[in-house]
N, C-alpha and C positions, 0 to 999 in steps of 0.2 A: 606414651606419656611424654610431654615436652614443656620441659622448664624455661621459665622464660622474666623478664625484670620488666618491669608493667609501672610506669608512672602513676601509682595513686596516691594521692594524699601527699604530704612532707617526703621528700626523698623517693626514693626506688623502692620497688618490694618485688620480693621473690615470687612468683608464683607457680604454681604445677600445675599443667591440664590434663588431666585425662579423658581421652578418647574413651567410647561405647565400646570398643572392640581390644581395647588392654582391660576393659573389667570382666571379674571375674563374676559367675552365678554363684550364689549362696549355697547350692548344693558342691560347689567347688573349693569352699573354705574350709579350713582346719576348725576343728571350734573352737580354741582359743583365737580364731581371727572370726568368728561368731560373737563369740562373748562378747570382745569390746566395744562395736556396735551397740550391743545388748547393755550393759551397762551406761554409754551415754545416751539412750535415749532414756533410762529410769530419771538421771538427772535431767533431761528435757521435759518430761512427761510432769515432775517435779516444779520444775520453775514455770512451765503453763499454768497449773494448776494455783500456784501461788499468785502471778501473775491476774488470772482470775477473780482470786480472793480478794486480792489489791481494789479489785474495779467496780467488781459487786460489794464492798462493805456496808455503805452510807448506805444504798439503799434494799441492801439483804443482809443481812449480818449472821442472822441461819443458815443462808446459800454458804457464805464465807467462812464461815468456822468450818463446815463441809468439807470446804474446798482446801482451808488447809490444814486438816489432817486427813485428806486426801494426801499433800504435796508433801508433807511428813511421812507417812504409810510409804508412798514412792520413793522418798530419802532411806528410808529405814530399807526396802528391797535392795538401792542401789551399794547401799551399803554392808549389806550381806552379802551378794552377789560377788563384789568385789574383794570380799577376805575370801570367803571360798576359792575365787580366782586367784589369787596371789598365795595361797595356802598351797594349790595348785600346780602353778606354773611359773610363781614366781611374782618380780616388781616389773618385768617390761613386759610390755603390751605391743601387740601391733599396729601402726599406723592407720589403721583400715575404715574407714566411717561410713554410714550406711547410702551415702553419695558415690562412692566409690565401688560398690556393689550391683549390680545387674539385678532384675527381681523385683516383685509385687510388695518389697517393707516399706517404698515411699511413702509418706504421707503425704497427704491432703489437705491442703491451708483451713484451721479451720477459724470460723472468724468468733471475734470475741464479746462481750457482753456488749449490747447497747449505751453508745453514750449518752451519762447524764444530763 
């Protein structure tokens, strides 16, 4: 991994790279560095789906009520998940995001409803 200060935007920013060869495979985490992965993608999985709703209203509105209490349903997991986890193991989490990780959890850009 190498830290490094990167000209973007206003001022300087810190940034971290990780190499392919400092991540770890998924079968090499503790589960609590599973979990927190796990937990933000409910809240991604969440804001898609909302996201969604937003786009399809006007011209679905049945699609859209679907869609969010879909992005509710996945608030409501991300939510459980995460007392369980602090129930647990506690309030710190580890840094770990599913970027960071080696393994088939990437996802796949997927593309979004047709514009109006």
């Amino acid at each position: 991994m190498i830290a490094a200060l990167s000209p973007r935007g206003p001022g300087l920013r810190f940034e971290l790279f990780q190499f392919e060869s400092d991540m770890k495979a998924w079968s090499d985490l503790t589960e609590r560095e599973v979990l927190a992965p796990a937990i933000a993608r409910k809240a991604e999985d969440s804001r898609i789906s909302r996201s969604f709703a937003e786009q399809t209203r006007a011209a679905f509105p049945a699609s859209a009520a679907l869609l969010d209490d879909m992005a509710q349903e996945e608030r409501r997991h991300r939510d459980d998940l995460n007392a369980a986890c602090r129930g647990r193991f506690g309030e710190h989490w580890p840094p770990v995001r599913r970027e960071d990780v080696k393994g088939p959890s990437r996802r796949r850009r997927v593309a979004g409803p047709p514009s109006a």
